[in-house]
C-alpha positions in Angstrom: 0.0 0.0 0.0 1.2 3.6 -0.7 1.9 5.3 2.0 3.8 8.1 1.0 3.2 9.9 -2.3 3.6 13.2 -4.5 0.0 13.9 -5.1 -2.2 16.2 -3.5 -5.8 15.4 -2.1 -8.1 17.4 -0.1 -11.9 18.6 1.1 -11.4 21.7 2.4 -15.2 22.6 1.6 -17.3 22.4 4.8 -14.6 20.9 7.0 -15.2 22.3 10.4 -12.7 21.1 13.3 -15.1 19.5 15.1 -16.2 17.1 11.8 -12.6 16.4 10.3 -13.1 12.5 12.0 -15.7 11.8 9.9 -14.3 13.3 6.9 -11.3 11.3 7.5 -13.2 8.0 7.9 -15.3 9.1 4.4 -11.8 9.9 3.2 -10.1 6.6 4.1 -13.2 4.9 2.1 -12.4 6.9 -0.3 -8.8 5.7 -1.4 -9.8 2.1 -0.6 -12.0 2.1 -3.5 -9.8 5.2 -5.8 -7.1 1.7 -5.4 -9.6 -1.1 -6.1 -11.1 1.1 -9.3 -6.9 1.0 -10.5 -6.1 4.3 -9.2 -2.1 4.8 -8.1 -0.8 6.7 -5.8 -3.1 7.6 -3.8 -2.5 9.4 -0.3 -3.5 7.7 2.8 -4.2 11.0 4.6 -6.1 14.6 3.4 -3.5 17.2 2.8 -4.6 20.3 5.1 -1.4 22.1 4.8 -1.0 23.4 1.9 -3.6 26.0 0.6 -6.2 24.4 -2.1 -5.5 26.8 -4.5 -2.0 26.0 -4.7 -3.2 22.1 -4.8 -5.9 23.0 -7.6 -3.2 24.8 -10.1 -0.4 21.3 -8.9 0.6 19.2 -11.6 0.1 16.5 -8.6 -2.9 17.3 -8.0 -5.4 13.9 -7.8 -8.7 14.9 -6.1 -10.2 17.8 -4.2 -13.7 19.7 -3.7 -14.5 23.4 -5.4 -17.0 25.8 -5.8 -18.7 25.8 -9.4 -17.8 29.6 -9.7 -14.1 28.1 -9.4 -14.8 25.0 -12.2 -16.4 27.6 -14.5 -14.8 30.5 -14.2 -11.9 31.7 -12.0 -9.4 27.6 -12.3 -11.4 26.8 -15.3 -8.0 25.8 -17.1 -6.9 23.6 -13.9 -9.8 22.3 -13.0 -13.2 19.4 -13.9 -15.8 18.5 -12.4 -15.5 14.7 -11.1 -19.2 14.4 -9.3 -21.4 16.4 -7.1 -22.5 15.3 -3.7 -25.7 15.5 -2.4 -26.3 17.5 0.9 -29.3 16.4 3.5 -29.9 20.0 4.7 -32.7 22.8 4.4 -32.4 24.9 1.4 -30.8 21.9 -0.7 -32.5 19.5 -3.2 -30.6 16.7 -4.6 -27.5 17.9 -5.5 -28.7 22.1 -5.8 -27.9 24.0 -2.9 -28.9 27.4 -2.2 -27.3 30.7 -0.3 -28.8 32.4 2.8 -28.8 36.4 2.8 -28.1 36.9 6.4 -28.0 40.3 8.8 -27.9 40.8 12.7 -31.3 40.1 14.4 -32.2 43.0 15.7 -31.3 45.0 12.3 -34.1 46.7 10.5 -33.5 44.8 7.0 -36.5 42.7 5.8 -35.6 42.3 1.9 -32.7 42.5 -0.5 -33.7 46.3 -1.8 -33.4 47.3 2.0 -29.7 46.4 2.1 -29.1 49.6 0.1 -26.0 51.8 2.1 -25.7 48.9 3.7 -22.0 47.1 5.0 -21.7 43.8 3.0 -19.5 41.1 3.6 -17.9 38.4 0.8 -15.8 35.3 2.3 -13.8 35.3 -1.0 -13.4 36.8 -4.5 -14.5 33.0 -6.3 -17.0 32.0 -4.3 -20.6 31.5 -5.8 -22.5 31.4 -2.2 -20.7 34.4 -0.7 -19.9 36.7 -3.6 -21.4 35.6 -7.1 -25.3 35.0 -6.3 -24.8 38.4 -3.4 -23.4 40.2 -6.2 -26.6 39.6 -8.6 -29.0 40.1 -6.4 -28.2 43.9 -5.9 -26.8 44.3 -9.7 -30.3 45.2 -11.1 -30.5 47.7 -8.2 -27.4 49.4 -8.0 -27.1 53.2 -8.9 -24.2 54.6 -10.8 -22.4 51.1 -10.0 -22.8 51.1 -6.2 -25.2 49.6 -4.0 -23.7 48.9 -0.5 -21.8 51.8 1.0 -18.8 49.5 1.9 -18.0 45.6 0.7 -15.2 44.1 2.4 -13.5 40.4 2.2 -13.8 37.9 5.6 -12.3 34.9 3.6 -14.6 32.4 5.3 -18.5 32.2 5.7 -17.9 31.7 9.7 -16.1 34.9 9.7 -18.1 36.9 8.1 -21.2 35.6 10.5 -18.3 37.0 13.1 -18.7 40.5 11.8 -22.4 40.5 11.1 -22.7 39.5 14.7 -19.7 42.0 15.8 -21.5 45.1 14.4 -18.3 45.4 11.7 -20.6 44.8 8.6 -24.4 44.7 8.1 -24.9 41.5 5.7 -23.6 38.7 3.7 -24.5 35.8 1.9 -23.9 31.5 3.7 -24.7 29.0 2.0 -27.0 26.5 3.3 -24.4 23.7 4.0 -22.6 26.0 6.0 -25.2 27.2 7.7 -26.9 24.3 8.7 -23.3 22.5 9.7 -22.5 25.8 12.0 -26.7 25.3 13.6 -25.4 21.5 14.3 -22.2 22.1 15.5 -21.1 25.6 16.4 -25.0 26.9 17.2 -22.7 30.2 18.8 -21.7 31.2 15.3 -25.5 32.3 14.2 -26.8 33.9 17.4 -28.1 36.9 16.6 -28.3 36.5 13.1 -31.6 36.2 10.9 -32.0 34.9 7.2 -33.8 37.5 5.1 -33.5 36.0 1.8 -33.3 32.7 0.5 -31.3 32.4 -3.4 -32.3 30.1 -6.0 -31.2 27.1 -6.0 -27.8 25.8 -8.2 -25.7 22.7 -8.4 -23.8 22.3 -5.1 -19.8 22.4 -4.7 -17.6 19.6 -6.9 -15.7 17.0 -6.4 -13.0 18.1 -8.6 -10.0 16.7 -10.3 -7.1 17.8 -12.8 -7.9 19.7 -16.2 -5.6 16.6 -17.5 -7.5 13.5 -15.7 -8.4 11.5 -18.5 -11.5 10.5 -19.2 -10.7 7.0 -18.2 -9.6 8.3 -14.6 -12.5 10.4 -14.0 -14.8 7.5 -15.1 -12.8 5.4 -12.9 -13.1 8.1 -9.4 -16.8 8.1 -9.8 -17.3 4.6 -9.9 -15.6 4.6 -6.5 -17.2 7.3 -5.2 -20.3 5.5 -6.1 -19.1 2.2 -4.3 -17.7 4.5 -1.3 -21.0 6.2 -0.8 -23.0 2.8 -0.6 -20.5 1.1 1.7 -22.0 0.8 5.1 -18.2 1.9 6.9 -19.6 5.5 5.8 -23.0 5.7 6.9 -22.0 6.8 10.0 -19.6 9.2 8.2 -22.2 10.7 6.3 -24.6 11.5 8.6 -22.4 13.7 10.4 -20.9 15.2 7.6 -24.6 15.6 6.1 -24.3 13.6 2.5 -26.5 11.5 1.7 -24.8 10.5 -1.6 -23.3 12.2 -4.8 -24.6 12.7 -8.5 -22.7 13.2 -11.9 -24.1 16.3 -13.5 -23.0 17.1 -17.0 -21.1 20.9 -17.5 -23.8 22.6 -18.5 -25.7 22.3 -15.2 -23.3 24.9 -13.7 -23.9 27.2 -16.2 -26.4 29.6 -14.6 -23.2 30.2 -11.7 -21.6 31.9 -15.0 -24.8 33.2 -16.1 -25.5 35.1 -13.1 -21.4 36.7 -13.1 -22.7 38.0 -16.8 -25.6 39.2 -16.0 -23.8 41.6 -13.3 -20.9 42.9 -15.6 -23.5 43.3 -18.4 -24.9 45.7 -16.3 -22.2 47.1 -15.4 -22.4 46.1 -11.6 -18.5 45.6 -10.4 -18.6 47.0 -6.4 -18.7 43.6 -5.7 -14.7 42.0 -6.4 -15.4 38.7 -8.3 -12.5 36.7 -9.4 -12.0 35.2 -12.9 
């Protein structure tokens, strides 16, 4: 058995402290079947060091989790979609998830037009839940390209629940995964904060491989990721973790993430820094 290996593998999506055990045990599933489908090199162990960014744009990288704004737009030369998992929370069906709008409870705000002068918060420039479905919402109401009187940059959902609930910033955008993880397991994280909106719904986060996986690999991962996901050594796993299972959408169901980014610079909407 490999033990020690070049490549890089990670699922930095959702992976709160207090759940990493049970994404290790889904993880360690995982490679079992990655090697019985003919995979090589596989790593034992998740790589949490080194940023997944840096892993996405690796000629060694093997296997990861994204956000569809990243596959379509901002690493679409780096990176393809492998499958998509399926997420057993409120605001998710099958494997569409959806963004909450969030403020502080005892703001005023009761709808997106309200927001207007208004601190907002992204968690990071490539995100579709934080940044990309916030930004179109308020593009077909912005005047002379602004909207919010300030939009700063947290660079994670739970941090910029920190600032809504801080007084720092007035609103930002979680999506549903998050949020319902954070009610489970860190209930602190959304006290005094309300949900205002609720976004339409698009496919949820990747699983994600190289832009030069053959077809033959990819065919290959999902086949185990099938055979993981029924395996009763994850059930447990999964229920924490909140999966019920994973589905292979073809490209274009992420288009309407792009569609929406379009929609914003064709009308001329930038306040809000997307990355491409």
């Amino acid at each position: 058995m490999n033990t020690e290996t070049n490549l890089l593998v990670s699922l930095p999506w959702y992976d709160l402290e207090e759940i990493r055990p049970a994404t290790d045990a889904l993880w360690r599933e995982l490679v079992r079947q990655f090697r019985l489908a003919g995979l090589a090199n596989v790593p034992d162990q998740l790589n949490r060091d080194i940023a997944y960014e840096r892993q996405w744009t690796s000629s060694e990288f093997l296997f990861g989790q994204a956000c569809g704004y990243d596959v379509r737009l901002a690493y679409a030369n780096h990176l393809q979609s492998v499958a998509t998992p399926c997420y057993d929370v409120a605001g998710c069906e099958g494997s569409n998830y959806r963004s909450f709008v969030v403020v502080r409870d005892e703001s005023k705000y009761e709808t997106v037009e309200d927001l207007r002068n208004t601190r907002c918060v992204i968690n990071t420039p490539t995100s579709h839940s934080g940044m990309n479905v916030l930004r179109a919402l308020v593009a077909p109401l912005h005047c002379n390209g602004r909207f919010f009187s300030a939009v700063s940059t947290s660079g994670a959902h739970e941090r910029s629940l920190r600032m809504i609930r801080n007084g720092h910033v007035d609103v930002a955008a979680i999506d549903c995964v998050t949020h319902a993880l954070l009610a489970e397991y860190r209930p602190g994280e959304l006290a005094g904060t309300r949900v205002i909106h609720v976004t339409d719904s698009v496919p949820a986060p990747p699983y994600v491989t190289a832009f030069n996986s053959t077809p033959e690999k990819i065919a290959a991962m999902r086949h185990a990721m099938f055979c993981a996901m029924n395996q009763p050594s994850t059930t447990a796993a999964k229920a924490t973790l909140m999966i019920s299972g994973v589905e292979v959408l073809t490209d274009d169901a992420y288009v309407p993430i792009e569609s929406l980014a379009s929609m914003a610079h064709n009308r001329d909407y930038h306040e809000i820094p997307g990355g491409v």
